[in-house]
C-alpha positions in Angstrom: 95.4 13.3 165.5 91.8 13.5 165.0 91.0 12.8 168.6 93.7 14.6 169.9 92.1 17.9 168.4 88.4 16.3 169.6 89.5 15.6 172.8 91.5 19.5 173.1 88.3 20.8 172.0 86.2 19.5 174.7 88.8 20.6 177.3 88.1 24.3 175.9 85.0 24.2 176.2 84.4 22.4 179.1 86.4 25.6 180.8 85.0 28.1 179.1 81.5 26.9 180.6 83.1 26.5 183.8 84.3 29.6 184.4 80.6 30.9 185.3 79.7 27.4 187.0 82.2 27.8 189.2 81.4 31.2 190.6 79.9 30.9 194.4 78.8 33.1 197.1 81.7 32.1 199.3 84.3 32.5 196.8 83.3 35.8 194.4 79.9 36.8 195.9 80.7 37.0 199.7 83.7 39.1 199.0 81.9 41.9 197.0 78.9 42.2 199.2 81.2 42.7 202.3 82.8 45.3 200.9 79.9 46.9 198.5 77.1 46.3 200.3 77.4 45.6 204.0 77.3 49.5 205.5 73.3 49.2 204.4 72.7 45.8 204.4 74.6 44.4 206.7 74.0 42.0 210.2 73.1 45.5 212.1 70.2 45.2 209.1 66.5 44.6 209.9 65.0 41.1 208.0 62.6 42.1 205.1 59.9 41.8 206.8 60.6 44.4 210.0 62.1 46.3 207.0 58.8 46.4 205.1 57.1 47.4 208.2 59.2 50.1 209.2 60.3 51.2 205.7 60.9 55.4 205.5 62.2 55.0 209.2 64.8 52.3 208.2 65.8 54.5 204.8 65.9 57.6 206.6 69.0 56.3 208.5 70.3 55.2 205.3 70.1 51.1 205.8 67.8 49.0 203.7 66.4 44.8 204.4 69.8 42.7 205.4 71.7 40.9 202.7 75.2 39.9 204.3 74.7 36.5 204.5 73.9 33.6 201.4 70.6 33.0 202.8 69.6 36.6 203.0 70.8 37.1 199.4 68.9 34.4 197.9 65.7 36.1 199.2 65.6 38.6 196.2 67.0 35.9 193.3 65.1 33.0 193.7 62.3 33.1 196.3 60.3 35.3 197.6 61.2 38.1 196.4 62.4 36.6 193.0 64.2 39.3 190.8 64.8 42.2 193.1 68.5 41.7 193.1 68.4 41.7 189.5 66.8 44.5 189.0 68.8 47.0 191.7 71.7 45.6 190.6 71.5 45.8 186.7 73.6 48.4 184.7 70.3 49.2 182.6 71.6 47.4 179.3 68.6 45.1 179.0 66.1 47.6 179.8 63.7 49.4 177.1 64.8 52.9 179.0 68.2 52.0 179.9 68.1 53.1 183.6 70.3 51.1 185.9 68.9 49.8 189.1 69.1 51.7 192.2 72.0 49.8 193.4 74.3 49.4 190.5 76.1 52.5 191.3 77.5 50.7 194.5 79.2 47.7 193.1 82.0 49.5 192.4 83.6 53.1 192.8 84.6 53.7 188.9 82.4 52.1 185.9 84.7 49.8 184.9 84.5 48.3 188.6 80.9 48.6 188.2 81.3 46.1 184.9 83.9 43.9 186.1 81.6 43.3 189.2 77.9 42.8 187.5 79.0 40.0 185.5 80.1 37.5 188.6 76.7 38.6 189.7 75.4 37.6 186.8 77.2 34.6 186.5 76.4 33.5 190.0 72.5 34.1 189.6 72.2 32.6 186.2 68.9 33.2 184.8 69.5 37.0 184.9 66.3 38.4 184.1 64.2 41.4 185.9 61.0 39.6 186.3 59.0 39.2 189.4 58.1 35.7 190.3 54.2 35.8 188.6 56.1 36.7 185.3 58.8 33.7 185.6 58.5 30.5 183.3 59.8 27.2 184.8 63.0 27.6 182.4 63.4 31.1 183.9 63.2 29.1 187.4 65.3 26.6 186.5 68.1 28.7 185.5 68.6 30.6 188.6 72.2 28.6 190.2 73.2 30.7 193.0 75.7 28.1 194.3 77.2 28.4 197.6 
């Protein structure tokens, strides 16, 4: 019996720890930037660094650096711009001041969209934390997943 309730109870929580493993950009990403994020950010998008260059032009007509596709994405969580999805995206919880980032107000139409949606982000990024890459310790580093 003993090993029966050992063995259920690695089963549990073997899929409880999955459950945020197994969130990708193809599967639960993908799906919400296309529909969240692609009107500013999508392949009609400039790459950061014509973006940078051209920066009140590019926001003036309401479109911002391109992040439709996984490699674009992973710009802004791991490297180079380490942290900059973080912090748009973050519904302010973490913070000292509480202020959401810029973009949290467009991952969903209603709050509760807006928290059903932050945590596969979270989930899919895994070190969630809003520090630039100079502040980032090699576990910080380490914990950023982004699987595909």
């Amino acid at each position: 019996m003993k090993p029966l309730i050992l063995s259920f109870a690695i089963v549990l929580a073997a899929v409880a720890g999955a459950s945020a493993a197994d969130v990708t950009w193809s599967q639960q990403i993908k799906p919400i930037v296309d529909a969240r994020c692609t009107s500013c950010h999508g392949a009609d998008a400039p790459e950061y660094p014509a973006f940078k260059k051209a920066k009140e032009g590019w926001l003036a007509k309401g479109i911002g650096p391109r992040m439709d596709t996984y490699s674009h994405l992973i710009y802004y969580t791991g490297w180079p711009d380490t942290g900059a999805l973080m912090r748009r995206l973050d519904d302010g919880a973490s913070r000292d001041d509480k202020k959401p980032g810029n973009m949290y107000q467009y991952l969903g139409d209603s709050e509760a969209e807006r928290q059903a949606n932050l945590p596969l982000f979270k989930a899919w990024v895994g070190s969630w934390n809003l520090k630039k890459f100079d502040a980032l310790t090699k576990d910080d580093l380490a914990g950023i997943k982004v699987a595909y």
